[in-house]
LOKOL-662770 format. One record per residue: x, y, z of N, C-alpha, C in turn. Coordinates in steps of 0.1 Angstrom, whole numbers, plus 5000, padded with zeros to 4 digits. Example, Ala and Ser with C-alpha at 12.3 -4.5 7.8 and 13.67 -1.06 7.14 Angstrom:
<midrens>
MIDREN/n.xx/n.yy/n.zz/ca.xx/ca.yy/ca.zz/c.xx/c.yy/c.zz
MIDREN/5132/4943/5078/5123/4955/5078/5132/4967/5078;
MIDREN/5128/4978/5071/5137/4989/5071/5129/5000/5079;
</midrens>
This chain:
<midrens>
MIDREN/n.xx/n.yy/n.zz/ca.xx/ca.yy/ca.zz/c.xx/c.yy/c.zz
MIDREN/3496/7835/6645/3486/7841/6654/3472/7837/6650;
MIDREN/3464/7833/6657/3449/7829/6658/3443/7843/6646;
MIDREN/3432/7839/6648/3422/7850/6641/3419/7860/6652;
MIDREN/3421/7873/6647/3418/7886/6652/3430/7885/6669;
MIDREN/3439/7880/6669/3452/7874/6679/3442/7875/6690;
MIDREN/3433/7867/6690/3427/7862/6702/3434/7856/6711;
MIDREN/3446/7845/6706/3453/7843/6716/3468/7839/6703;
MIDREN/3478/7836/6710/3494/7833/6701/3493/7815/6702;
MIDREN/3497/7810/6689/3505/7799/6688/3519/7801/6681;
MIDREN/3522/7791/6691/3537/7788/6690/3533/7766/6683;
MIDREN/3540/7770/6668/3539/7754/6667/3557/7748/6663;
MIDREN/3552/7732/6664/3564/7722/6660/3575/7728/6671;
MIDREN/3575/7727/6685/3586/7726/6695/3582/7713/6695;
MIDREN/3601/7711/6696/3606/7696/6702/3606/7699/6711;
MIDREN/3601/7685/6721/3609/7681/6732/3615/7671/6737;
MIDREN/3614/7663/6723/3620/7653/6724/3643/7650/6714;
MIDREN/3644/7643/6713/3656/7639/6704/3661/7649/6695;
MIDREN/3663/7662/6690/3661/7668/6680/3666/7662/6672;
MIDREN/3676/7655/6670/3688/7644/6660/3682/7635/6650;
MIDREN/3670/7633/6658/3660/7618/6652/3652/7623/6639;
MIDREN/3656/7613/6629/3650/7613/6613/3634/7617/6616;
MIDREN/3627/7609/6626/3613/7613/6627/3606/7621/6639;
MIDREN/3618/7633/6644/3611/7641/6655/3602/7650/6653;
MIDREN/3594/7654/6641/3583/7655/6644/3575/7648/6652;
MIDREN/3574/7638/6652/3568/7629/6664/3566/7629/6675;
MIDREN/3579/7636/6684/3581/7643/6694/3583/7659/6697;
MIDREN/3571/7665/6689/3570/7676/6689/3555/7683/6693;
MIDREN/3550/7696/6701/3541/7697/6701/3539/7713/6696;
MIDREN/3526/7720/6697/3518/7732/6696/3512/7735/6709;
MIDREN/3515/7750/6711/3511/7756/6728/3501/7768/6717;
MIDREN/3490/7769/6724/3477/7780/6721/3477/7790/6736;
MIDREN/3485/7795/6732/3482/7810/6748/3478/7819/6747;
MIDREN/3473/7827/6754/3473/7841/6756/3483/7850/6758;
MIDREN/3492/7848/6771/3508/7856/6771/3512/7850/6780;
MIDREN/3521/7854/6785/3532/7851/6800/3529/7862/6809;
MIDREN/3519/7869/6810/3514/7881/6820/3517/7878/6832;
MIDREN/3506/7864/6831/3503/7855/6843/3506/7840/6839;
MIDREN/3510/7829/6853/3503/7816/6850/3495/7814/6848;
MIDREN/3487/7802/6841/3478/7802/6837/3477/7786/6838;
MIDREN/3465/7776/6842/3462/7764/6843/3471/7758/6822;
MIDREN/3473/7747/6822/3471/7741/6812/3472/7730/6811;
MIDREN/3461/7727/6795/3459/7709/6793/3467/7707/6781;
MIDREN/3473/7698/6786/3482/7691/6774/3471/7679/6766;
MIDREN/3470/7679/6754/3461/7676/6750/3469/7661/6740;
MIDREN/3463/7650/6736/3469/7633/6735/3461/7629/6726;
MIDREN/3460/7633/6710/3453/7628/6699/3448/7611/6702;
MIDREN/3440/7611/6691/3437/7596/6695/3444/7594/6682;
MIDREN/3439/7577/6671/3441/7571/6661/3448/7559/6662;
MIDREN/3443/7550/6670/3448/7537/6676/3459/7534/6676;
MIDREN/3474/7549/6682/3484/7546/6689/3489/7545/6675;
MIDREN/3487/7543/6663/3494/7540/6650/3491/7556/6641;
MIDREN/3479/7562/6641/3474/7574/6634/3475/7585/6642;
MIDREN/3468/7599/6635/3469/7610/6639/3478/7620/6644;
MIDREN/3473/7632/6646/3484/7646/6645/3478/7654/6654;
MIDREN/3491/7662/6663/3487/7672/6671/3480/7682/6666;
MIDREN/3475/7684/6648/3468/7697/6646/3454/7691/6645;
MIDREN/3449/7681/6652/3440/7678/6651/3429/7682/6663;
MIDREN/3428/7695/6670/3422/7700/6676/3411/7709/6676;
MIDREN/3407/7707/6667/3389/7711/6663/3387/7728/6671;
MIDREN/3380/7729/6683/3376/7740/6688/3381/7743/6697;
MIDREN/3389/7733/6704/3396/7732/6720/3402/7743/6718;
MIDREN/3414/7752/6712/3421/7761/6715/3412/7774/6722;
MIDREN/3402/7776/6713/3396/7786/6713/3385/7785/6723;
MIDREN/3381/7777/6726/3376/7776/6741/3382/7775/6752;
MIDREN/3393/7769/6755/3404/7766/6762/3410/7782/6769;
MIDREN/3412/7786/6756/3424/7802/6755/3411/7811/6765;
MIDREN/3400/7805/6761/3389/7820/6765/3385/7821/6774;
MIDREN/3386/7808/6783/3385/7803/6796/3398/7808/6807;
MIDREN/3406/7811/6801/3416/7815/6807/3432/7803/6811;
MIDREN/3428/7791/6797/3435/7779/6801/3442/7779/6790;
MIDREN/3452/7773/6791/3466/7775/6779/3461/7759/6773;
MIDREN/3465/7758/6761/3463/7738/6752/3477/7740/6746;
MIDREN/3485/7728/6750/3494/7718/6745/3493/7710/6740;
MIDREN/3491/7710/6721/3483/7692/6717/3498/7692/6713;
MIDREN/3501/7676/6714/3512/7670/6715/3515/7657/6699;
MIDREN/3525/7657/6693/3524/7642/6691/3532/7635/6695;
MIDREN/3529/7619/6695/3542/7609/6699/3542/7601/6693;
MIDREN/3553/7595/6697/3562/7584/6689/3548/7568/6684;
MIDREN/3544/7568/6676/3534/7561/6670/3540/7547/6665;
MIDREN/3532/7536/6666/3532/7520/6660/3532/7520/6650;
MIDREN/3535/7512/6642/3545/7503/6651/3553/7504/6652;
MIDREN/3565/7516/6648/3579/7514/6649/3579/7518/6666;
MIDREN/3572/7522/6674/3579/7521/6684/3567/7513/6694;
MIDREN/3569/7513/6708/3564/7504/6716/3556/7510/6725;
MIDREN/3543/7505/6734/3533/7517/6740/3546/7524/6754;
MIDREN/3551/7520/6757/3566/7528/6770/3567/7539/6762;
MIDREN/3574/7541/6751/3577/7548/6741/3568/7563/6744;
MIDREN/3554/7559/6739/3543/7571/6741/3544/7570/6753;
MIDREN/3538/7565/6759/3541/7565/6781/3549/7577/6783;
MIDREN/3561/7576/6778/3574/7581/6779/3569/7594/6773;
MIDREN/3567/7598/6761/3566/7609/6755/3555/7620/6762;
MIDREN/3545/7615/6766/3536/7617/6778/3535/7624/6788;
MIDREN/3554/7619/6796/3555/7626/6807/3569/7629/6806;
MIDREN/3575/7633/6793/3583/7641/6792/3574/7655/6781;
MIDREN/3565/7657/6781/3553/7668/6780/3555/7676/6795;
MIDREN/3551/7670/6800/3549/7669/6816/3563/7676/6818;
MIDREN/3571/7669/6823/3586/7675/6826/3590/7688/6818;
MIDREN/3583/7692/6802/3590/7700/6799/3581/7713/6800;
MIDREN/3567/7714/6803/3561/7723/6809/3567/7729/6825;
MIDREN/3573/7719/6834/3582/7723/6846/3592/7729/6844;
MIDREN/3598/7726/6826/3611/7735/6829/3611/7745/6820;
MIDREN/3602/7747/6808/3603/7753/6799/3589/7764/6799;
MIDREN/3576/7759/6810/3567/7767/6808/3564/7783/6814;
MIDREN/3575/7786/6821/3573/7803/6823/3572/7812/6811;
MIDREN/3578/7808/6803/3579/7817/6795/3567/7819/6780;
MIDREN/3556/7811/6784/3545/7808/6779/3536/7807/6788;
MIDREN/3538/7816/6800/3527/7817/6809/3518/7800/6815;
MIDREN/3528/7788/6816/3521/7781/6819/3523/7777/6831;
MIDREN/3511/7773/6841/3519/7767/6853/3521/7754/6855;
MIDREN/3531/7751/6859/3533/7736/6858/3523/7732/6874;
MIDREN/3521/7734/6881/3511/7733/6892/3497/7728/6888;
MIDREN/3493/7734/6881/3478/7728/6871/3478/7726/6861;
MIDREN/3483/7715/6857/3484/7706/6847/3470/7696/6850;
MIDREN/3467/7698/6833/3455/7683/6832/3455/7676/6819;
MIDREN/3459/7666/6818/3461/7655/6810/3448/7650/6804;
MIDREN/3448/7651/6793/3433/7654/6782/3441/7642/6770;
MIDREN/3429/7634/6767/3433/7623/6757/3420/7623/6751;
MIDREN/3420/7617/6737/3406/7611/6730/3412/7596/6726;
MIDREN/3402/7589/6730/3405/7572/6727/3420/7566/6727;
MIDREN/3428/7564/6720/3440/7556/6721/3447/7567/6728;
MIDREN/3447/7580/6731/3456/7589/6738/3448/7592/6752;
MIDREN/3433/7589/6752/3429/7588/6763/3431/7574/6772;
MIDREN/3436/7565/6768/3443/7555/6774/3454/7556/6775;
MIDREN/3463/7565/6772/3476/7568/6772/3475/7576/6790;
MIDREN/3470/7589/6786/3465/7597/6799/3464/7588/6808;
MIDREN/3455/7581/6809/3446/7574/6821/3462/7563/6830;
MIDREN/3468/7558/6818/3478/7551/6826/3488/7561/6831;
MIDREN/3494/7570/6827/3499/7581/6832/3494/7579/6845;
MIDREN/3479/7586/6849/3474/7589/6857/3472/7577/6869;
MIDREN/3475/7569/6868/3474/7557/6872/3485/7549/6881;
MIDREN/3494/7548/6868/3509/7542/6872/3515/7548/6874;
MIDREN/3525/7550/6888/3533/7558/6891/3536/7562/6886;
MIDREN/3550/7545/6877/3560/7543/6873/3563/7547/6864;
MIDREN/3557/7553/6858/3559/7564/6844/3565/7579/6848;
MIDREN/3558/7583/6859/3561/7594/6863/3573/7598/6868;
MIDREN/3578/7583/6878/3590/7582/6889/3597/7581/6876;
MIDREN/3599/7578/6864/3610/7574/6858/3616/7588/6851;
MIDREN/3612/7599/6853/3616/7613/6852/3612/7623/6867;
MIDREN/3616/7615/6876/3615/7623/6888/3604/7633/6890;
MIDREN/3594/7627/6887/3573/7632/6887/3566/7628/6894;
MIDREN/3559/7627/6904/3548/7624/6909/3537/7629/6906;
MIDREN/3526/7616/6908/3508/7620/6907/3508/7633/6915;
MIDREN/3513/7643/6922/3512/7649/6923/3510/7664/6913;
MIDREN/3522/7657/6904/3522/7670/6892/3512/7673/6883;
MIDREN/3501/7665/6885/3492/7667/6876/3478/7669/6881;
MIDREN/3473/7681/6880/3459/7680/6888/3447/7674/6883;
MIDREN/3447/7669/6872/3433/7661/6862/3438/7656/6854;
MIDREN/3427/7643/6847/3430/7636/6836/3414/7638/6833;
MIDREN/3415/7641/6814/3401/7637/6812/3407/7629/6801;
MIDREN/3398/7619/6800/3391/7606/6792/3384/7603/6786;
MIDREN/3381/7605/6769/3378/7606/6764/3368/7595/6754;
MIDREN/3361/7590/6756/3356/7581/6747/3369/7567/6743;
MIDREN/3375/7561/6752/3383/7548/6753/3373/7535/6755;
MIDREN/3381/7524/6751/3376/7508/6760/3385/7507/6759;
MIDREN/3398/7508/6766/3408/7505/6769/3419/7505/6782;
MIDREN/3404/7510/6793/3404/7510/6810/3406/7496/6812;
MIDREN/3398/7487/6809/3402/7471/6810/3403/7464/6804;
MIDREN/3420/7459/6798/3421/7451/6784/3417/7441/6783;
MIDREN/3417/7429/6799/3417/7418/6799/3401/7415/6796;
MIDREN/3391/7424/6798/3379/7427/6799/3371/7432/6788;
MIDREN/3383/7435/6776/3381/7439/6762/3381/7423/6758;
MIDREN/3391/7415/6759/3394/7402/6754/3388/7393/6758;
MIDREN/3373/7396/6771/3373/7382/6781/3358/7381/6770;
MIDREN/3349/7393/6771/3338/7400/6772/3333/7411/6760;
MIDREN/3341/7421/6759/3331/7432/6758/3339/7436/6742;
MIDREN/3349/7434/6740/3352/7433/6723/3352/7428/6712;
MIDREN/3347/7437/6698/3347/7423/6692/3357/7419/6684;
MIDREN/3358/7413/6675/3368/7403/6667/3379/7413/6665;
MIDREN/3378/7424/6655/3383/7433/6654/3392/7441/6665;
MIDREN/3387/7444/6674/3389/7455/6682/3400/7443/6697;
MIDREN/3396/7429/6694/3403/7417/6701/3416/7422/6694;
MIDREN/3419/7415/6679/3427/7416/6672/3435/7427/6676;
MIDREN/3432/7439/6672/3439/7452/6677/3445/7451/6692;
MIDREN/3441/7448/6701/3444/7449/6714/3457/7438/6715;
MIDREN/3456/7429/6709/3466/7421/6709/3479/7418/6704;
MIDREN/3476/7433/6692/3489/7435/6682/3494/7443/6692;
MIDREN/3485/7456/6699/3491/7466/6704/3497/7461/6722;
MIDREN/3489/7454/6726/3488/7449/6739/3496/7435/6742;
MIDREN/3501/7427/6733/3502/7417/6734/3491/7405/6742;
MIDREN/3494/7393/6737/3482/7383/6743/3481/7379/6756;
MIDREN/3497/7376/6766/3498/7375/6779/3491/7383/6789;
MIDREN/3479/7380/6795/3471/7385/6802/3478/7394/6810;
MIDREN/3490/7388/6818/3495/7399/6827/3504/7412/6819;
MIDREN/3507/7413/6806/3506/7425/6799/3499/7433/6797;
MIDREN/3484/7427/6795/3473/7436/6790/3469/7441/6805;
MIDREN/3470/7430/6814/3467/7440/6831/3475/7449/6833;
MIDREN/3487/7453/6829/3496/7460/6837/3491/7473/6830;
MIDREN/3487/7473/6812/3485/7485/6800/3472/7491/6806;
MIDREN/3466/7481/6813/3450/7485/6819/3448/7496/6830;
MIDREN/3446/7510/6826/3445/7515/6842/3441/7510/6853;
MIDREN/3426/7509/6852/3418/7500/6861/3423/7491/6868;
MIDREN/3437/7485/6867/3444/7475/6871/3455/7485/6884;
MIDREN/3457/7496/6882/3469/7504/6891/3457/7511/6905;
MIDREN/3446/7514/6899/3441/7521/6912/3438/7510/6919;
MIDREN/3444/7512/6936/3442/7507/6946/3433/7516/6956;
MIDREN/3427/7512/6968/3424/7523/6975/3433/7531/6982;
MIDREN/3427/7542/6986/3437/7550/6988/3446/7559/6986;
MIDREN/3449/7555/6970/3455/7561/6958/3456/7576/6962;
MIDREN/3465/7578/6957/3471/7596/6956/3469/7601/6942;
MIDREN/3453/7597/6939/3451/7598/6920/3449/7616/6923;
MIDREN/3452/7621/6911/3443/7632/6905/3427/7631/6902;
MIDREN/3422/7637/6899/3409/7640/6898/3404/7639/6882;
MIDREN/3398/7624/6879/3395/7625/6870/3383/7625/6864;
MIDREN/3378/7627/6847/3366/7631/6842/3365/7622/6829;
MIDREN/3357/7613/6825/3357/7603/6815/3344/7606/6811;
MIDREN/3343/7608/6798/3338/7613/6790/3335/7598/6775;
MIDREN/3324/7593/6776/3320/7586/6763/3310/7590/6755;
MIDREN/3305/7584/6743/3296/7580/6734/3282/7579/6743;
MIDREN/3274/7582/6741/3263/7578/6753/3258/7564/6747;
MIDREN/3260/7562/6732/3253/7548/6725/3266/7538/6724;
MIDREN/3275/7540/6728/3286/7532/6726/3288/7522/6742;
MIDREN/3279/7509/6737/3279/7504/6751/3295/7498/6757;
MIDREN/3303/7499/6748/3319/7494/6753/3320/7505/6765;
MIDREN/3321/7513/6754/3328/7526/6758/3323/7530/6772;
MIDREN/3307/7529/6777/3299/7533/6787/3304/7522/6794;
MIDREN/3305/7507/6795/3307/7500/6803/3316/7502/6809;
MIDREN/3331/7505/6799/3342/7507/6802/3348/7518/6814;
MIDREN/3342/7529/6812/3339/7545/6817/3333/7541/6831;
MIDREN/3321/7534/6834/3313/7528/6844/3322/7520/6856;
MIDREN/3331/7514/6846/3331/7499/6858/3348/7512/6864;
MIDREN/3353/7516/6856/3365/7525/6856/3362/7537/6867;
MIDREN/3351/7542/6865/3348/7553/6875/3341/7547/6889;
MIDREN/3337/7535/6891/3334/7533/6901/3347/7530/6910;
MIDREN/3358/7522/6903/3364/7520/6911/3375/7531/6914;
MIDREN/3377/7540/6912/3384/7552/6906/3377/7560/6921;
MIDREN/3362/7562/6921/3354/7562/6935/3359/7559/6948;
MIDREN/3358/7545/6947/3360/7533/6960/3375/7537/6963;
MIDREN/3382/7544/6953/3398/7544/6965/3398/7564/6964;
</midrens>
């Protein structure tokens, strides 16, 4: 229970494998109020470059979240290298699926769902939000989700990280995680899935104001995000 049970946590549900030596990995923490009512919620996507970090890494979110009247789901997933970015993709929107089948009973609605990431899990979101094909592969549509926020990433355009705008470092990394074949790094790239038109959710990208990757990135990403 929070301080002074301002609101209930519930931690360490699987939703993934329970069998598996390392499912913690596939496990998250819900911060609510009750099951009175439904209630909006953001499933929340640690960063630590796809290889680091923990779902108890949520600083003040619960507690603003809960007081707003909005339930938080911080999640962890299956992390590099032992497994592959599909892997997290996958873990993502089986979040997603199990708020549809498991969230009555924690007062969540699966109707208002928003997908919240910081840097390597805000590029996780974003393709979510993006590519169907993640969704369709557990019978999901961009419909199920009503927002994505985006969190301080350069990871909206990889080919654009590697052509231009990253440095040695941050090349390197994208190529362990991304591999080098350009049409891999396009497909990992959101900015690569929106067409016009699009049946996107409604998104909110959030950077560094001095972080000129990061602003570029956010920039060239929300314009075209705009135009369809």
């Amino acid at each position: 229970m929070a301080e002074e049970s301002s609101y209930q946590v519930q931690k360490d549900i699987y939703y993934g494998e329970v069998n598996k030596p390392d499912r913690e990995l596939q496990s998250l923490d819900i911060y609510f109020k009750d099951n009175s009512e439904t209630r909006p919620v953001v499933i929340y996507v640690h960063g630590g470059g796809g290889a680091f970090g923990d779902k108890s890494e949520v600083n003040s979110k619960p507690d603003y979240f809960v007081s707003q009247g909005i339930s938080l789901i911080s999640m962890n997933y299956r992390l590099r290298w032992d497994y592959k970015l599909y892997d997290q993709l996958e873990d993502v929107v089986t979040v997603i699926k199990w708020v549809n089948l498991n969230g009555e009973q924690y007062g969540l609605d699966p109707k208002r769902i928003i997908l919240m990431g910081h840097e390597a899990g805000a590029h996780l979101v974003s393709l979510v939000g993006t590519d169907l094909r993640y969704l369709k592969a557990q019978n999901l549509m961009l419909e199920d989700i009503r927002a994505v926020v985006a969190i301080d990433t350069l990871s909206f355009d990889i080919p654009r990280v590697m052509k231009e705008l990253g440095s040695f470092v941050q090349r390197r990394q994208h190529n362990l995680i991304f591999g080098e074949e350009k049409s891999s790094q396009q497909q990992a790239s959101p900015i690569h899935h929106v067409t016009e038109n699009s049946q996107l959710p409604q998104f909110a990208l959030l950077y560094v104001a001095d972080s000129e990757i990061t602003r570029l990135q956010a920039m060239s990403f929300a314009k075209k995000l705009t135009a369809a």
